[in-house]
C-alpha positions as CSV (number, residue, x, y, z in Angstrom):
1,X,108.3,188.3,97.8
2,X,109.7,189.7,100.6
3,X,110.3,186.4,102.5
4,X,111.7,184.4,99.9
5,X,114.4,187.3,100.0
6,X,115.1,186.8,103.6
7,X,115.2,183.0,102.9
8,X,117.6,183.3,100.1
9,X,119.5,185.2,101.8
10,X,119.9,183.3,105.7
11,X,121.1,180.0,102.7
12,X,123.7,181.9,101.1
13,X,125.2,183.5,104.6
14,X,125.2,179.7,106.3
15,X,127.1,178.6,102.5
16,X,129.7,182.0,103.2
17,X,130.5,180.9,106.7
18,X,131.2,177.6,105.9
19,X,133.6,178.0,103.2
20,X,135.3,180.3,105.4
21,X,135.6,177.5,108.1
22,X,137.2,175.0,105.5
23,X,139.5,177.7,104.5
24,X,140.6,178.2,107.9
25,X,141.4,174.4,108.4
26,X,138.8,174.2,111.4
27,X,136.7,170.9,110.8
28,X,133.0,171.1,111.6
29,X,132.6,169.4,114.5
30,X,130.9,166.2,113.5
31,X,133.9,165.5,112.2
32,X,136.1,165.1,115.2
33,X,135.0,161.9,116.4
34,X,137.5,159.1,117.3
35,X,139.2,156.8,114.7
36,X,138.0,153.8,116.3
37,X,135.9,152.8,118.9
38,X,136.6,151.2,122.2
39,X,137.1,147.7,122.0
40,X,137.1,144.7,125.5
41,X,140.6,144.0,126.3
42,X,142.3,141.2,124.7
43,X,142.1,137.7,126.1
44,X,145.3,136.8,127.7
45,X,148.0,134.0,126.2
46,X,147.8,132.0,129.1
47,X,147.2,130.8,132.5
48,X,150.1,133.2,134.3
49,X,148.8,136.2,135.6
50,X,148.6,139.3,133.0
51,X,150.8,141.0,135.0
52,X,154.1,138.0,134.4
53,X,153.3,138.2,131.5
54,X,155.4,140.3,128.4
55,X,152.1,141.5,127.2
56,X,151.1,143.2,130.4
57,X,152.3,146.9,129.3
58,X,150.5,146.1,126.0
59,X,147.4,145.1,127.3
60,X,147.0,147.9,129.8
61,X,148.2,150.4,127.6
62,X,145.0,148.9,124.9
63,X,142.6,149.1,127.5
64,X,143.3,152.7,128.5
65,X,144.1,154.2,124.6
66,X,142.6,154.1,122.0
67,X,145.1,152.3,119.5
68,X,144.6,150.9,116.3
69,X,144.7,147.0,115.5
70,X,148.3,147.5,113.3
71,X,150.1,149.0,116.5
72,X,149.3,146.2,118.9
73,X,150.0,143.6,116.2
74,X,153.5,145.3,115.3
75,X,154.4,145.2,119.4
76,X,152.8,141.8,119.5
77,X,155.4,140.9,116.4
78,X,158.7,142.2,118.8
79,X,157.6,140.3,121.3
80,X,157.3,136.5,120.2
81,X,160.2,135.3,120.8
82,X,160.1,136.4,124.6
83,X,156.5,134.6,124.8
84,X,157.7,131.2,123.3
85,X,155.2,128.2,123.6
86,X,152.3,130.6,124.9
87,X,152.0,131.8,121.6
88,X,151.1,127.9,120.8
89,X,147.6,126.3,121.0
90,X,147.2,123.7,124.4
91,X,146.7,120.0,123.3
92,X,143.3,118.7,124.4
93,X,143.5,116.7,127.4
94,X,142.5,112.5,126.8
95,X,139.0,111.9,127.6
96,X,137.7,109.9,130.7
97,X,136.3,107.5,127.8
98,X,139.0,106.8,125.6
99,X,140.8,105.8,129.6
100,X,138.8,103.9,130.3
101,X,138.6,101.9,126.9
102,X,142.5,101.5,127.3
103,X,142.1,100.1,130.7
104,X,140.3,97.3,129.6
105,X,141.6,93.5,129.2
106,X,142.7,93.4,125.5
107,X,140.1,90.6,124.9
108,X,137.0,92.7,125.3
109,X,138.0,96.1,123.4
110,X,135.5,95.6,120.7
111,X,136.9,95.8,117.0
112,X,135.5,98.8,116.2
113,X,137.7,99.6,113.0
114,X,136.2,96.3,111.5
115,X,133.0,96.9,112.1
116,X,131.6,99.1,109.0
117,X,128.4,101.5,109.2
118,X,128.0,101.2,105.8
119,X,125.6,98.5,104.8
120,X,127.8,95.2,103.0
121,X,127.1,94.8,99.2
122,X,124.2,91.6,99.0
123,X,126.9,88.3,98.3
124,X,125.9,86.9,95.0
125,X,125.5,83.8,96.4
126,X,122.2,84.6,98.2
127,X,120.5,86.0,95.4
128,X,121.8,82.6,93.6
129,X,120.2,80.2,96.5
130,X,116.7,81.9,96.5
131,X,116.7,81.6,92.3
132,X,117.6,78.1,92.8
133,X,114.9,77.5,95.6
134,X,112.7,78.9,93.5
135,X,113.5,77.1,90.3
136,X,113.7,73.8,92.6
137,X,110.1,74.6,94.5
138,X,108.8,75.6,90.4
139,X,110.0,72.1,89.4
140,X,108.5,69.8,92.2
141,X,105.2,72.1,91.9
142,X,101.9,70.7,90.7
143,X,98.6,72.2,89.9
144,X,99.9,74.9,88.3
145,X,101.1,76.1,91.9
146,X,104.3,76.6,93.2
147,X,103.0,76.5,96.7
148,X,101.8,72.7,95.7
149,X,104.6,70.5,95.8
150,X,104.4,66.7,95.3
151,X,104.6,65.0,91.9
152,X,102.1,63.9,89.3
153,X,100.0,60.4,89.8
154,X,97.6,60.8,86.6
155,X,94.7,58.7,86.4
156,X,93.7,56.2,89.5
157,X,92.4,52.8,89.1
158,X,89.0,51.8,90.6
159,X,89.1,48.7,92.6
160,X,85.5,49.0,93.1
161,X,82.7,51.1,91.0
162,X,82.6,54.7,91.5
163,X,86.0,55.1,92.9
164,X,89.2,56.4,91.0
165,X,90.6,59.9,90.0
166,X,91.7,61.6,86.9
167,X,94.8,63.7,86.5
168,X,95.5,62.9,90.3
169,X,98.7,64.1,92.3
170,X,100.6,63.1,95.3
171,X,101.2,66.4,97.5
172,X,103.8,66.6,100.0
173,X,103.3,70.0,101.5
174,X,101.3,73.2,101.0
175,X,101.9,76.3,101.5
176,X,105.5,75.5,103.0
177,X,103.8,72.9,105.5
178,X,104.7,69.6,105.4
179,X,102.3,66.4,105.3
180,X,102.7,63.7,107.7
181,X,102.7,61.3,104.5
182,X,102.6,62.0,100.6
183,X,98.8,61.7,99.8
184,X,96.9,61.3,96.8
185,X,94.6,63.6,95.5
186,X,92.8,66.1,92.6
187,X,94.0,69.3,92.1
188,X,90.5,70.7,92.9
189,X,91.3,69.1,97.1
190,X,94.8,69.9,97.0
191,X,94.1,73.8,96.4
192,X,91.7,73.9,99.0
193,X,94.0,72.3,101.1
194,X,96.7,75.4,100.6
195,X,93.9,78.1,100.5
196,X,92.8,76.9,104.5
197,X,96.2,76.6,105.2
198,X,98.1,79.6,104.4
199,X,94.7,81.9,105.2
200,X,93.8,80.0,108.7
201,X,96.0,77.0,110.2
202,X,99.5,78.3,109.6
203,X,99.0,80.9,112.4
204,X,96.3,79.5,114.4
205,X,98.5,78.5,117.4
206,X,100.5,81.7,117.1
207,X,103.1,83.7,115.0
208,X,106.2,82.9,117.0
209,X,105.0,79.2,117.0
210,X,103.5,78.0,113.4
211,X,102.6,74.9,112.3
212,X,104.7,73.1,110.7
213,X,103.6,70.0,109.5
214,X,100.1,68.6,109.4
215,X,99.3,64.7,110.9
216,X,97.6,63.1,107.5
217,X,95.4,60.5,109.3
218,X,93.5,59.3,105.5
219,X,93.6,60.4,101.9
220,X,92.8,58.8,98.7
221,X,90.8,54.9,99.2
222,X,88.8,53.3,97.9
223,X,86.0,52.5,100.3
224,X,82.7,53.3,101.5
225,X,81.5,55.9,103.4
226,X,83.1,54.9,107.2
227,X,84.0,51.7,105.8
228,X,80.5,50.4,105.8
229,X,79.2,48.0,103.8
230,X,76.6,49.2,101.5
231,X,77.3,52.6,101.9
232,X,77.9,55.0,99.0
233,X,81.4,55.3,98.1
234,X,83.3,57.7,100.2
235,X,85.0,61.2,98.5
236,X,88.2,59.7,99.9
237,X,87.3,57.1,97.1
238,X,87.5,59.9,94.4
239,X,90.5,61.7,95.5
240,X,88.5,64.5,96.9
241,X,89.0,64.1,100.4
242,X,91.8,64.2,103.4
243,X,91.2,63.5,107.1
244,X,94.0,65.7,109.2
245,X,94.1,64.5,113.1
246,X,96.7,66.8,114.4
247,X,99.3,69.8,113.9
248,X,102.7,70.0,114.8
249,X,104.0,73.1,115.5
250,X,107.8,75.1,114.9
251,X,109.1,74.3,118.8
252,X,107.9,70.3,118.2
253,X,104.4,69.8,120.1
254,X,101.6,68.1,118.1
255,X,98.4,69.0,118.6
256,X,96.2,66.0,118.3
257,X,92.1,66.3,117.7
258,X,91.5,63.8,119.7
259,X,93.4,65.5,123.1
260,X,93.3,69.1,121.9
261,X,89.7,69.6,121.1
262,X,88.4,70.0,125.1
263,X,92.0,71.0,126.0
264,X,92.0,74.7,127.6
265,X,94.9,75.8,125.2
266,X,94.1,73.8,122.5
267,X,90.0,74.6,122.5
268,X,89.6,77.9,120.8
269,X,92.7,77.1,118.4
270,X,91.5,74.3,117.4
271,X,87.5,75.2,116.9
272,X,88.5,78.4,114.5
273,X,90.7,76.0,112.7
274,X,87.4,73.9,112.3
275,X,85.5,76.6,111.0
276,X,87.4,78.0,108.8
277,X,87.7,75.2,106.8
278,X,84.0,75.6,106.0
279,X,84.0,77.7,102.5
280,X,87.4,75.8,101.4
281,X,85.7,72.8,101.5
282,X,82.3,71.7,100.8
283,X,81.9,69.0,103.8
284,X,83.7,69.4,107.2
285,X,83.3,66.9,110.0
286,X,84.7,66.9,113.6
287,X,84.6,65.5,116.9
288,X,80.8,66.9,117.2
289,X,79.8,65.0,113.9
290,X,80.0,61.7,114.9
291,X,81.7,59.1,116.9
292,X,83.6,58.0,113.3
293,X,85.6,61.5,113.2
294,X,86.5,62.1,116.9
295,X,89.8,62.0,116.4
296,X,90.4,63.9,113.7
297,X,88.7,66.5,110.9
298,X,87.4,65.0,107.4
299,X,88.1,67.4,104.2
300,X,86.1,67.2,101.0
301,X,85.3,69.3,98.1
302,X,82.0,67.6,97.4
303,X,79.7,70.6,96.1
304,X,75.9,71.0,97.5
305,X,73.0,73.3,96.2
306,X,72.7,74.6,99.7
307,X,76.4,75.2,100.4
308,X,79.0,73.9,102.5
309,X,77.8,71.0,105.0
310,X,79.9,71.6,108.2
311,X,79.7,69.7,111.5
């Protein structure tokens, strides 16, 4: 009980001195701190030493009291028209660049201004010619494939027993490559013609150097098989064969079977072409057959229980 008193009593002495402090006018001392703080000195108006300058008494006079920022702008204010133009920003000097631009011949300062970033709005002229290739490659197709084009030949005429074709088709490129000649043919041929093509032979000598067009050495006749006599008639008898003896390419070289297939550049080309024809069609021959197809490949779709015959 007795030291609560003593408490109570040191709070209410501190309160009494205090309020006889404040009615004295004396300030605690936390309170006597400085209006504002020191600040760097101001950066001068220009390139002439601070002390030409009319701001020289200012400046020193900031950096050694403590003014406030309304003094320095009123004597900054009674000044300006003594200080003139280095009150005024400096123009930014021309760039080495933009020198040496204008020191070129007129004729090679590019035309920049014409020259747009922005990408320019699709003519509707282009959008026009691929609907009209398209409607023009749709009208020329046949099969049932616009990648077909040729025209329709219907039904062929046997000259001799077992030959002819029904619903046959004269096809004059696949898969954008042309054929040496228009040739005759079924449907059945002429899509396995466009499946090897655009899967195996278009790139076969290279990307930047497709083929083009393909050298159509046979295609629909009626005949035996290797024009002998006796022999059973040949698929090319039934529309469903072609015999192709050489490629020509996008910068003009052909590419012949009979001089590409030992050739060093030609070989490997040339052989996976070969293969790959096997599963497209159901009989491939080549120079390894036979002394008949030495010169070129022989395509047919004739179907065997065992599979594709390849040689």
């Amino acid at each position: 009980m007795i030291g609560w008193r003593r408490f109570a009593s040191g709070v209410a002495t501190r309160a009494w001195a205090a309020g006889l402090l404040c009615v004295a006018g004396i300030a605690p001392l936390q309170a006597s701190a400085p209006e504002v703080s020191l600040r760097p000195i101001d950066r001068p108006f220009s390139d002439r030493p601070l002390s030409d300058s009319p701001l020289s008494n200012i400046a020193a006079s900031a950096a050694v009291l403590p003014q406030s920022s309304g003094a320095v702008l009123a004597d900054l204010e009674q000044l300006a028209p003594a200080l003139g133009a280095d009150l005024r920003p400096v123009e930014r000097p021309v760039s080495a660049q933009l020198l040496a631009v204008a020191a070129l011949p007129a004729d090679l300062v590019p035309r920049v201004l014409d020259q747009s970033l922005v990408p320019f709005v699709r003519p509707d002229t282009i959008a026009e010619q691929a609907l009209f290739k398209r409607r023009r490659l749709r009208k020329g197709s046949v099969c049932g494939d616009i990648e077909i084009q040729g025209k329709v030949i219907g039904g062929v005429v046997a000259t001799l027993p077992g030959c002819g074709a029904r619903d046959a088709v004269q096809v004059t490129s696949v898969a954008g490559v042309r054929l040496s000649q228009a040739s005759v043919m079924t449907c059945e041929t002429a899509e396995a013609l466009k499946r090897w093509v655009s899967k195996d032979v278009e790139t076969a000598f290279g990307r930047r150097n497709k083929v083009v067009s393909l050298r159509v050495a046979a295609h629909y006749a009626c005949r035996t098989r290797n024009n002998r006599p006796g022999a059973r008639i040949s698929e090319h008898g039934r529309g469903k064969a072609i015999d192709i003896s050489g490629f020509k390419l996008e910068d003009g070289t052909l590419v012949t079977v009979l001089n590409g297939w030992d050739a060093g550049q030609t070989r490997k080309p040339l052989a996976r072409i070969w293969k790959a024809a096997c599963g497209p069609f159901g009989t491939v021959l080549g120079p390894k057959a036979d002394r008949h197809h030495r010169d070129h490949f022989h395509l047919d779709v004739a179907s065997y229980r065992s599979g594709s015959y390849c040689r």
